[in-house]
N, C-alpha and C positions, 0 to 999 in steps of 0.2 A: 696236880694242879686242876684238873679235870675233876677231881673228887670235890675239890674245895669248893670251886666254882656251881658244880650242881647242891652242893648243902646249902650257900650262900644264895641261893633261888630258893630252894627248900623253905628256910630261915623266912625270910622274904613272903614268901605266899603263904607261909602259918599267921605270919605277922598281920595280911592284908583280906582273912577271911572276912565275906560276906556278915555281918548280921543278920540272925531270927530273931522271928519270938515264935514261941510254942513250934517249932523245928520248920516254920516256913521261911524260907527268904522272900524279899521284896515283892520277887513276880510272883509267887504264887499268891498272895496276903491282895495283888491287883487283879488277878484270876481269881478268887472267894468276889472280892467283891463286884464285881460284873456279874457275876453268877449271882450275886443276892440283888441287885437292880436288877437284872432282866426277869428275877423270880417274882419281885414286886412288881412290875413292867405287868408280867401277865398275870397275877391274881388279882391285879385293881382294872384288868379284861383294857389295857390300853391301846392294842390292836384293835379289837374289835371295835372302840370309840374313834380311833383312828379311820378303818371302813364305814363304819355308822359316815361319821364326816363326809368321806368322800360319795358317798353311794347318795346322800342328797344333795352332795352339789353337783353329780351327774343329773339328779333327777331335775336339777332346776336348772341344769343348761340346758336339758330335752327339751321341757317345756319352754323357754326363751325361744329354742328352734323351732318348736310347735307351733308358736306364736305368732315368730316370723316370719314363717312359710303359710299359715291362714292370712300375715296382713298380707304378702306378696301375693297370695290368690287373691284377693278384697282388691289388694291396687290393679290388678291385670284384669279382674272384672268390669273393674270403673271406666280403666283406660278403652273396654272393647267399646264398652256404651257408649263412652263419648265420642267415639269414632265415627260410630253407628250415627248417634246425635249430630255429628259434623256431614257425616255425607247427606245425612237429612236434608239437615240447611243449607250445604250447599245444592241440594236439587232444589229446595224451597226456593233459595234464592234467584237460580237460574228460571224459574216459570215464574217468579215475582218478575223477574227482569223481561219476561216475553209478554207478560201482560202487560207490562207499562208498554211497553212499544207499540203493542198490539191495540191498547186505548190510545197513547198518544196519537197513533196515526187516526183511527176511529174519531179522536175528538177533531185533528185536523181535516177529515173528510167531512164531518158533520156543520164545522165550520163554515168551511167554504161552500158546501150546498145551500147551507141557511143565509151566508152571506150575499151571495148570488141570487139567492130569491127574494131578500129583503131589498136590493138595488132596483132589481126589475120591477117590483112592485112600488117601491115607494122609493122618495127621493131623499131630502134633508132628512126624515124621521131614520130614512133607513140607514143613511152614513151613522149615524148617531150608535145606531144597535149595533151594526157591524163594530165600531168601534170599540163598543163593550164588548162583545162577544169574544173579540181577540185578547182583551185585557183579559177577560175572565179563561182561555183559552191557553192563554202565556202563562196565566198565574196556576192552572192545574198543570201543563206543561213542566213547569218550573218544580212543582209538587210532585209530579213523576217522575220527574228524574230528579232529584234529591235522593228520595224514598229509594229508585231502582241505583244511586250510586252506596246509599249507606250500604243497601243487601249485598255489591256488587264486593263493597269493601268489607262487609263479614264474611262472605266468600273466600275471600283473596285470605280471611286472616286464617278462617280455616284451614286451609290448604297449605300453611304454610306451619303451620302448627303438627309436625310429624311422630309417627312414630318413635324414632331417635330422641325426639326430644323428652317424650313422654318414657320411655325405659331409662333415660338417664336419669329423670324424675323419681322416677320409682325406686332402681336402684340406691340413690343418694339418700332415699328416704328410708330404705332397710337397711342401711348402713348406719345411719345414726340410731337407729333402734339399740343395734351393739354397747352404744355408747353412753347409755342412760346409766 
């Protein structure tokens, strides 16, 4: 029974052999042709067009980085300047703000000397002058200190205008560089 049953597998697997052609079976007929694409692959040099590819678009991310590290030195130049330029002005504006004081009170001294001389000397003519003098004494007053609060308040914007603010600046602006 044993006999029978091993023939009947026999029988069985002569019946269910594989097909060739020209003595390959399937896998190998799929083994030639891989072999004959990757033979074409390299005689038409598709690697080497493949690195060609890559090796310039390394070259042109370098240069984007080249790019962006000159604008990053350009913005971190600008930003020392203007720094530079703010501490300026605000020392400008602190000795603008001493001379006004320094005239305001001068024009108030000057006033009142001349006012007191004009009384002593002369009477109705001299109320008169006094009078102007103070009109005209208010109204540069009033011109001093305008002028010394506009400087007082470019000061304040300087000052308030930091660091932090100006790197987040910069940064935000090399970031969108990426993004072009």
């Amino acid at each position: 029974m044993v006999d029978m049953l091993i023939l009947s597998v026999a029988a069985m697997a002569a019946e269910e052999a594989e097909p060739t052609a020209l003595g390959f079976n399937p896998g190998a007929w799929v083994a030639i042709a891989m072999l004959v694409i990757f033979a074409i692959a390299i005689w038409k040099r598709v690697p080497s067009a493949i690195g060609k590819a890559l090796d310039a678009n390394i070259a042109k991310i370098r240069d984007q980085l080249a790019e962006a590290e000159a604008l990053r030195r350009d913005a971190e130049a600008l930003k020392a300047e203007y720094e530079a330029k703010a501490e300026a002005a605000g020392a400008d504006a602190e000795a603008i703000v001493e001379r006004a004081k320094d005239e305001a009170e001068s024009i108030l001294a000057t006033a009142k000397s001349d006012a007191e001389a004009l009384v002593a000397r002369r009477g109705k003519m001299a109320e008169d002058r006094i009078a102007a003098e103070e009109r005209t004494a208010i109204a540069e007053l009033r011109s001093t200190t305008a002028r010394a609060a506009t400087t007082a308040a470019a000061s304040l914007i300087a000052e308030r205008h930091d660091a932090g603010s100006d790197k987040a600046l910069v940064d935000q602006a090399i970031a969108g560089l990426g993004k072009r």
